[in-house]
N, C-alpha and C positions, 0 to 999 in steps of 0.2 A: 504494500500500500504506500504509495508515493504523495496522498495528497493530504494535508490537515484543511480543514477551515470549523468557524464558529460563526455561527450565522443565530440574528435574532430573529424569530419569527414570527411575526404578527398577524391576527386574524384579516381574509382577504373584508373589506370593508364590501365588494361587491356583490360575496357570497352571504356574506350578515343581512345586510341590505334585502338583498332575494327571498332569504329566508324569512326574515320580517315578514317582509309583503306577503310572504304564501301563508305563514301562519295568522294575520289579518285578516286575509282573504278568507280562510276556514273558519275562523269566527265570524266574520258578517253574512258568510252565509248562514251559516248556524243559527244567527240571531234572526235575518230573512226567513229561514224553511221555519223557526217555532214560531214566530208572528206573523208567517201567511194566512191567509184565511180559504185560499182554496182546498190546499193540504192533498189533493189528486189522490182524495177518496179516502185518505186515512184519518183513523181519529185522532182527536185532537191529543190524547194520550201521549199515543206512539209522535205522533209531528214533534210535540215538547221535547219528547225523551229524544229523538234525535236530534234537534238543536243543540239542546242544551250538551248531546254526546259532543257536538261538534264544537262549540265552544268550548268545553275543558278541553277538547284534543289541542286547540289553537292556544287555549293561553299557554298548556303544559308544553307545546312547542316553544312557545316564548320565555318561558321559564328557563328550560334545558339551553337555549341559546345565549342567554342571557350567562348561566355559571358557568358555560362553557369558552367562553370571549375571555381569553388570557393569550399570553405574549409566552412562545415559548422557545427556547434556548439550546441550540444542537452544536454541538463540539464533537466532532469526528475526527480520530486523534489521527498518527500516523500509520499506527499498529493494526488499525480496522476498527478499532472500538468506537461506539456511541455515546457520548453523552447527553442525558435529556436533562433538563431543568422547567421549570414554569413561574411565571412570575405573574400577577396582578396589572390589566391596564395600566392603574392610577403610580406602580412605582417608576416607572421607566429608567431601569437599570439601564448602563451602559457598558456593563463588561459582564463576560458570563460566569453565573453566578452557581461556584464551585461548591459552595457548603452544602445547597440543595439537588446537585445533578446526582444523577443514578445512571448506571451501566444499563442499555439497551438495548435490544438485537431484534436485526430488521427479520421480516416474517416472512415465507416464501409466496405471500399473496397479499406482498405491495406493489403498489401500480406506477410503473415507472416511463413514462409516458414524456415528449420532447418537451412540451409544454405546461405538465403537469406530473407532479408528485404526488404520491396518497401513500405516507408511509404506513406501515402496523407495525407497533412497536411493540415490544417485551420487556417492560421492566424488570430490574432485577425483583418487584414485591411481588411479580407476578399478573398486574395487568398490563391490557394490552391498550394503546391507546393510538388513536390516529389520527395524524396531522398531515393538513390540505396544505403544499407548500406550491405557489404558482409566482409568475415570475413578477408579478407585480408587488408581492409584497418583501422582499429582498433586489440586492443591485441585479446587474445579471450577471457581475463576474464572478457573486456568491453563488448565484440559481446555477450557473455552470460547477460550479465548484461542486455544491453540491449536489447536483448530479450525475456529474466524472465519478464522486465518490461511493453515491448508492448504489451506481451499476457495476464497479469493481469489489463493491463489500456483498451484493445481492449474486455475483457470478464467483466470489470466493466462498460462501455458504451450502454447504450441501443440504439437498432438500431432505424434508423430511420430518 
């Protein structure tokens, strides 16, 4: 393994942004189909109870995206190792932060695409977690960086 880099990696704002809007979208229909009054033939019962399903699915969507919008922190050493960290929006750390990273191994069913990254990770506690890396949200000579290095760490792993 010939390459190191530490790249910080922030949530893409466009896919937040998307995701907002579809989870929106799912609650204003929701709250549309329980306050129709045609209801195409069902009873008022069932109409409610599916609104109202659709609206907890939107806010719980919004929910999960909201604790999930953190900045997180990859140092891929020289040796092939990972390290992952995660920090908070509101700290904006500017160097990666050692105290909190942990050893992590890429998965043989991460998607390593010119344009787009979707690692799965392995943490050393045992979860797996997955980070959308695309090239708008780092430079491009990190986005190259790191993915010269995913496809030499993903082609030195034996599957399995």
């Amino acid at each position: 393994m010939s390459i190191a880099v530490t790249a910080r990696v922030a949530p893409s704002r466009f896919v937040l942004g998307s995701m907002a809007m579809i989870c929106g979208a799912v609650v204003f229909l929701g709250i549309l189909y329980a306050l129709s009054f045609s209801g195409y033939g069902l009873p008022v019962l069932i109409r409610l109870s599916l609104g109202c399903a659709s609206i907890v699915a939107g806010v719980f969507g919004l929910y999960i995206l909201y604790i999930s919008n953190r900045v997180a922190w990859v140092q891929i050493c020289i040796d092939g190792r990972i390290l992952l960290a995660f920090e908070d929006i509101a700290q904006k750390q500017t160097t990666f932060p050692s105290m909190k990273a942990q050893t992590a191994h890429l998965l043989p069913h991460s998607t390593l695409l010119p344009y787009v990254m979707l690692w799965r990770l392995k943490r050393e506690t045992g979860h797996v977690v997955s980070l959308l890396i695309l090239p708008g949200v780092v430079t491009p000579e990190i986005f190259r960086a790191l993915s010269l290095a995913s496809h030499q760490i993903a082609g030195s792993q034996p599957f399995g």
